[in-house]
C-alpha positions in Angstrom: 14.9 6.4 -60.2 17.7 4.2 -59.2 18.9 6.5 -55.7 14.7 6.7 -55.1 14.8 2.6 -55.2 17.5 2.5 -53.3 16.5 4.4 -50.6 13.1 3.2 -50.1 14.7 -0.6 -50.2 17.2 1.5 -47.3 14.0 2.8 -45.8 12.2 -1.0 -45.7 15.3 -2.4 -44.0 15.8 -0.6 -41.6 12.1 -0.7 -40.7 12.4 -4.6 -40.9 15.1 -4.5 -38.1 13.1 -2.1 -36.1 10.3 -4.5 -35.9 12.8 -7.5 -35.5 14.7 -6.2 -32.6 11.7 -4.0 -30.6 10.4 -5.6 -27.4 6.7 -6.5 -27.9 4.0 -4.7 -26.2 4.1 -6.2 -22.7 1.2 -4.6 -21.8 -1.8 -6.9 -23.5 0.4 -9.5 -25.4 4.0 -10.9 -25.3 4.6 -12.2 -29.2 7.4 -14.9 -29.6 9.4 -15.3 -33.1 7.9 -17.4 -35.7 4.9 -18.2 -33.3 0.9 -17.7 -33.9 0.7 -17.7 -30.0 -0.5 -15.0 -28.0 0.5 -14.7 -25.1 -1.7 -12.6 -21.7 -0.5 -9.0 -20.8 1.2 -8.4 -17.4 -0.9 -6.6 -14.4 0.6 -2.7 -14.7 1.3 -0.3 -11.7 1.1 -3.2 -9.2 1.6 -1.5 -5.5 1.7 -4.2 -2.5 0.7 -3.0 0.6 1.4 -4.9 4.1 -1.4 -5.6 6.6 -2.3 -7.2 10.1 -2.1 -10.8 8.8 -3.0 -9.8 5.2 -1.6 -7.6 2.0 -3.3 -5.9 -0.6 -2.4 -5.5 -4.0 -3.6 -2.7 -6.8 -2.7 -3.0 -10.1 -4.8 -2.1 -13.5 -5.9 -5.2 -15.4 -4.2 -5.9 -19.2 -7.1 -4.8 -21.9 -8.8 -6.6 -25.0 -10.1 -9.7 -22.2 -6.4 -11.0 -23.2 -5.9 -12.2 -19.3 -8.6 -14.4 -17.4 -6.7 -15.5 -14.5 -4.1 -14.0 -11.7 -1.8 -15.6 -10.3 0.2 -15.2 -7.1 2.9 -18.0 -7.1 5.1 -18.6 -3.5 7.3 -20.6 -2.3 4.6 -23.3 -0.6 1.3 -21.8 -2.0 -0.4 -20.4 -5.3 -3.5 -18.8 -5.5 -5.4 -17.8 -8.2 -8.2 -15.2 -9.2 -10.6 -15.0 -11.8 -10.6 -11.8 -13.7 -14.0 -10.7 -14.8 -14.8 -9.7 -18.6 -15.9 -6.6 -17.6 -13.0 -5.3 -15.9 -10.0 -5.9 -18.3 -8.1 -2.2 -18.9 -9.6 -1.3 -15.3 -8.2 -0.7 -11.7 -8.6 -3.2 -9.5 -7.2 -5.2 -6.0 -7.2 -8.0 -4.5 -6.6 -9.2 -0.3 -5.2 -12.1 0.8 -6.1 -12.7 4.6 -4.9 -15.3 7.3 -0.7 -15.0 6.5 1.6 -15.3 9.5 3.6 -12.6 10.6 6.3 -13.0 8.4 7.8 -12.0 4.8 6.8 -13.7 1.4 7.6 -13.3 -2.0 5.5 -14.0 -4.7 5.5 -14.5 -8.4 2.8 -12.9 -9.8 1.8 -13.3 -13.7 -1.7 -13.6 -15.3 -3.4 -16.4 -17.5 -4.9 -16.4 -21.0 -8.0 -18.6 -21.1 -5.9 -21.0 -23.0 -3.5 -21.6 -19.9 -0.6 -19.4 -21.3 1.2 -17.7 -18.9 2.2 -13.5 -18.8 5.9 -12.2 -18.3 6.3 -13.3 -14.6 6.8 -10.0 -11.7 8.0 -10.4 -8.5 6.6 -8.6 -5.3 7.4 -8.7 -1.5 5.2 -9.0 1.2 6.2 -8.1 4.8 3.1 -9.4 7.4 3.1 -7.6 10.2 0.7 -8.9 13.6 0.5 -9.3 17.3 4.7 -9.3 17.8 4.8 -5.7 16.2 1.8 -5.0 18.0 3.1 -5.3 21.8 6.3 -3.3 20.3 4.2 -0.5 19.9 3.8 1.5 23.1 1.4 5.4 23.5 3.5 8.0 23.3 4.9 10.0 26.6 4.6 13.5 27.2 8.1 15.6 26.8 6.3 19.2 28.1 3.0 20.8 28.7 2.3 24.8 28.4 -0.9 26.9 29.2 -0.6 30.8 28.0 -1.7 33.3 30.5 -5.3 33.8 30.7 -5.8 30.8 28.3 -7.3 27.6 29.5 -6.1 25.6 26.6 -3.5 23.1 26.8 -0.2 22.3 24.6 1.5 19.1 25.1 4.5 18.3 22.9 5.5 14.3 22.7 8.6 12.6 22.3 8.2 10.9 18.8 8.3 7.6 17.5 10.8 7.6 15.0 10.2 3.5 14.1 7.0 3.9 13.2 4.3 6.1 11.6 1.8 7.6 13.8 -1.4 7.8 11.7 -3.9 8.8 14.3 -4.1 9.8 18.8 -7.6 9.6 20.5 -7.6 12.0 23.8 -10.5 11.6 26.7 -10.3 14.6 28.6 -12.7 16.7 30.9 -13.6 20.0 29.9 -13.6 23.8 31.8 -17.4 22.8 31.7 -17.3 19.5 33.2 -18.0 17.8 30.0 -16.2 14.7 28.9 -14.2 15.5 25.4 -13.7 12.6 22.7 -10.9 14.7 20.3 -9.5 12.2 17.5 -6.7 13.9 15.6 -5.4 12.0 12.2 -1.9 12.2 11.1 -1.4 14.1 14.3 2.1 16.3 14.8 4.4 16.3 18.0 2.4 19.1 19.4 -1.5 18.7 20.2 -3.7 21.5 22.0 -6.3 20.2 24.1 -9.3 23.0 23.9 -10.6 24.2 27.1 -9.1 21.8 29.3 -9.9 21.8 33.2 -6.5 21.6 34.9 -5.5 19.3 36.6 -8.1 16.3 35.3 -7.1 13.4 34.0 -5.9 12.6 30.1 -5.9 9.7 28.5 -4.5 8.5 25.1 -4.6 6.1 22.4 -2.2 6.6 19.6 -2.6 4.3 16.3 0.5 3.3 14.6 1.4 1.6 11.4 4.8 0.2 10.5 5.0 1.2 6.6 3.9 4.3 4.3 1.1 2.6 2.5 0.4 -0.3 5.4 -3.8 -0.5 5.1 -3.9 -2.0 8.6 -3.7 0.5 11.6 -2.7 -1.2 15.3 -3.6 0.6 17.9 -2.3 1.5 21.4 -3.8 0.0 24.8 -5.8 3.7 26.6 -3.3 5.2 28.9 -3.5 7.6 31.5 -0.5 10.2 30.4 1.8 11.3 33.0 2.1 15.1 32.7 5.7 16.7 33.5 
């Protein structure tokens, strides 16, 4: 009887400690020692994404209503959003328009309704606008092929290796005389242009963004390309 007393006083212990010495559950409420307080979860799987003189920001709201506010704490500015009952545990994002073309950092926590603050995240935002806009230039042709007996036409590009091509517009004229509007997305080095009339004109708009995950795409000026 003695050992079994022993070893469930062993057992309690070590239990005690385990408790003691675990990190609260960050996710709906932060618990400090000898306190009746609780504090607002954290926003979880926060992704920034850079825009044209904006960012975005997903995350998935903290559950059980525990956070009513967001905030977004800079170096100059804070801004705050009301989080709606009916959304706590869900997805959600939020935009922030009208930044300069420039990087920002921001701490980012939530609120309880009493005013107690979340653990505090940090995030960086780099804006991107009309200076990374006349960097961008449409893309030259490198070569051009037509098979035998074919009337289509390959054109392979030199690439932009600083930035991500997301999308090229084409205008070209047709073995029928018809005017063709062909938009390719995520588009490769090599395009074929179906049934094009040789020697007509081609002309190209390419649509660039500087980051995976940017939600804003810039696009080119329409060029007439200058076939080798």
């Amino acid at each position: 009887m003695k050992t079994k007393l022993n070893l469930y006083f062993l057992l309690s212990m070590m239990n005690l400690w385990f408790i003691s010495c675990s990190k609260p559950d960050e996710f709906y409420k932060d618990l400090l020692a000898n306190s009746d307080r609780n504090y607002p979860g954290k926003l979880q799987n926060i992704v920034p994404s850079n825009g044209y003189y904006r960012f975005k920001l997903n995350y998935i709201i903290p559950p059980n209503n525990s956070a009513a506010k967001i905030v977004l704490a800079g170096v100059t500015d804070t801004i705050i959003f009301d989080i709606p009952n009916e959304k706590s545990g869900l997805k959600d994002s939020l935009y922030v328009d009208k930044l300069k073309e420039t990087s920002y950092r921001f701490s980012i926590y939530t609120l309880n309704k009493k005013g107690e603050s979340s653990i505090k995240q940090n995030i960086l935002f780099k804006i991107y606008g009309d200076r990374y806009k006349s960097s961008l230039s449409t893309l030259n042709v490198k070569s051009k092929f037509t098979a035998v007996g074919s009337s289509d036409l390959r054109l392979i590009f030199f690439p932009d290796n600083a930035n991500i091509l997301v999308t090229s517009m084409f205008q070209y004229t047709d073995v029928n005389n018809q005017v063709v509007d062909y938009k390719i997305m995520n588009p490769k080095d090599t395009v074929f242009l179906i049934n094009y009339k040789t020697g007509s004109d081609i002309h190209m708009i390419n649509g660039f963004i500087p980051n995976k995950g940017s939600i804003d795409t810039i696009f080119t000026q329409k060029k007439l390309l200058k076939l080798p």
